[in-house]
N, C-alpha and C positions, 0 to 999 in steps of 0.2 A: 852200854850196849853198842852194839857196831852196824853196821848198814841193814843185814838183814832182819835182827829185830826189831830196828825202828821200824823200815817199809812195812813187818806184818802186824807192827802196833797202831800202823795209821788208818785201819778199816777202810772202807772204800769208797771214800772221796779221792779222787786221782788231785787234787790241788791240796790237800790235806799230807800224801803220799807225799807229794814233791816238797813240800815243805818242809815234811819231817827228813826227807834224806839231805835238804842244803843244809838243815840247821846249825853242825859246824862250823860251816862255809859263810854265815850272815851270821855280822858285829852286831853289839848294841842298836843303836838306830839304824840301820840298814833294814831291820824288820819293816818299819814305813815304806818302803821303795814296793811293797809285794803286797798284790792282794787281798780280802781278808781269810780266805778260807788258808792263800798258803803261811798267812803269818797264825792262823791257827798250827797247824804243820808243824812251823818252826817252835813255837810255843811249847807244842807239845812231842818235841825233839829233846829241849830245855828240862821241860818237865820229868822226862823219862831219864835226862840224864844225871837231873841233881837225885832222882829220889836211889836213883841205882846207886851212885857217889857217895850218900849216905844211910846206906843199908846195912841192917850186920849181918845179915849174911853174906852179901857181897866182902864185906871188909876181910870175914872167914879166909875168903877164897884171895885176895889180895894180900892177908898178912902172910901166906904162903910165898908168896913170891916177894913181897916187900925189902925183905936181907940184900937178895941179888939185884933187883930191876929197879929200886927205891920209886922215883914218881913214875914209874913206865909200867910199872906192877898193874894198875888200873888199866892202862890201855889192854894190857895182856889177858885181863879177865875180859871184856869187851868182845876179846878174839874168842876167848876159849868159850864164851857165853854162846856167840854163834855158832860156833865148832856143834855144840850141844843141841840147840836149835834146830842148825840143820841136820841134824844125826837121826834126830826121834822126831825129825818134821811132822810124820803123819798123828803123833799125838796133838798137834797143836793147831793142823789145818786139813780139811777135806780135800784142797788141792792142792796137785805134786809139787814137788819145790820147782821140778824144771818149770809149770806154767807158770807159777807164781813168779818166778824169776823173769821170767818173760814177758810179762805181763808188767812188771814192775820196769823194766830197761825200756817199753815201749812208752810207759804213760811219763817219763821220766825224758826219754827222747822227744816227745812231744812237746815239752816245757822248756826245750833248747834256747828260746829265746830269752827267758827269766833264770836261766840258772849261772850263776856266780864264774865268772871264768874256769877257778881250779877245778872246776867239778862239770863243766865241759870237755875241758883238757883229760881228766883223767878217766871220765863216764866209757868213750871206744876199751882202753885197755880191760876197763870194768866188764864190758861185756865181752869183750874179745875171749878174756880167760875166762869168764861165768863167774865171776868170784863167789855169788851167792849159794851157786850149786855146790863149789868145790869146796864152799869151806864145811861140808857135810865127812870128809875125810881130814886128817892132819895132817896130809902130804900140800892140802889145798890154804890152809891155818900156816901153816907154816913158809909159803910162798910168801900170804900174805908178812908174813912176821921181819922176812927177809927185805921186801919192801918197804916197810919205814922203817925197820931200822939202818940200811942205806939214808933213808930220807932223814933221820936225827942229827942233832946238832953234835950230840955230845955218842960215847960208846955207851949204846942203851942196850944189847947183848938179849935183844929184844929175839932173834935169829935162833938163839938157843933156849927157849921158853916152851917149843913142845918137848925136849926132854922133861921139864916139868909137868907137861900136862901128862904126858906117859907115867911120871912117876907118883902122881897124884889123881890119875884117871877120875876112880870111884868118887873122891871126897869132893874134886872139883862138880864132876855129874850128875850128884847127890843137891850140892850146892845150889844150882842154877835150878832144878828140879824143884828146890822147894821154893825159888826167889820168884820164878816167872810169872807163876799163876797170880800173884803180888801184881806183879806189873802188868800185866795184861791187862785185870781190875779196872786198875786205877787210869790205864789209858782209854779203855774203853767207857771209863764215867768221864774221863776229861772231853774226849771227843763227844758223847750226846748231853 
């Protein structure tokens, strides 16, 4: 999963929230350095992301792209998961993506001083462009896509992945549709 369904998997502890959006961003022991509600957060950043990692529906939607994107095929479901999320947001939450968005870049800004340099560094652009809202279109998924894969090491061809999600729409949004309600579960037994 990618920024937006971690922050709507974190319910509403706002240091639970920040936690789960660094989680990336904080190694191994680095989790000591933090609070405990936001090493709850991270925990359950962790949590959400080995169970997704080995899910077979998730893999479904990964051996799809796996031929062309080999280890970046994951990342790409990640993106197209929120594509999805944000698309049919109102099945999933009573408020709009833009407040949720908003609400989310605010409790997040607030925490400036605990949050890991890159995710300082990159948090302005994040809101500048709304990432959260735009990735509800695949003009906005696809900015993102353009963006790391600029940032890869290697030619991860990560740029040309929403033609895949165009040519695989249904099967992909079928995918994520059966997997979320899963995850949602299991985060919200994690968190109480």
């Amino acid at each position: 999963m990618n920024f937006l369904a971690h922050l709507h998997l974190s319910g509403n502890d706002p240091s639970i929230l920040v936690g789960n959006f660094i989680g990336d961003f904080v190694k191994g022991k680095q989790l000591n350095e933090f609070e405990a509600k936001v090493q709850q957060g991270i925990s359950l950043h962790r949590m959400i992301d080995h169970f997704t990692d080995t899910h077979k529906i998730v893999d479904l939607s990964k051996s799809r792209l796996r031929g062309k994107y080999r280890h970046y095929a994951g990342v790409i479901v990640d993106i197209f998961y929120d594509h999805f999320l944000a698309k049919n947001w109102g099945q999933y939450s009573n408020l709009p993506l833009t407040d949720f968005a908003s609400r989310c870049y605010q409790t997040v800004q607030m925490h400036s001083a605990i949050l890991p340099e890159r995710v300082n560094y990159m948090l302005p652009y994040m809101i500048r462009q709304n990432w959260l809202v735009s990735y509800a279109e695949i003009e906005g998924i696809s900015q993102a896509l353009h963006g790391m894969s600029r940032r890869t090491k290697f030619n991860s061809r990560m740029e040309e992945a929403p033609e895949d999600l165009r040519a695989h729409y249904e099967e992909f949004e079928g995918e994520f549709t059966a997997f979320y309600p899963e995850l949602q579960k299991l985060a919200a037994e994690f968190i109480n």
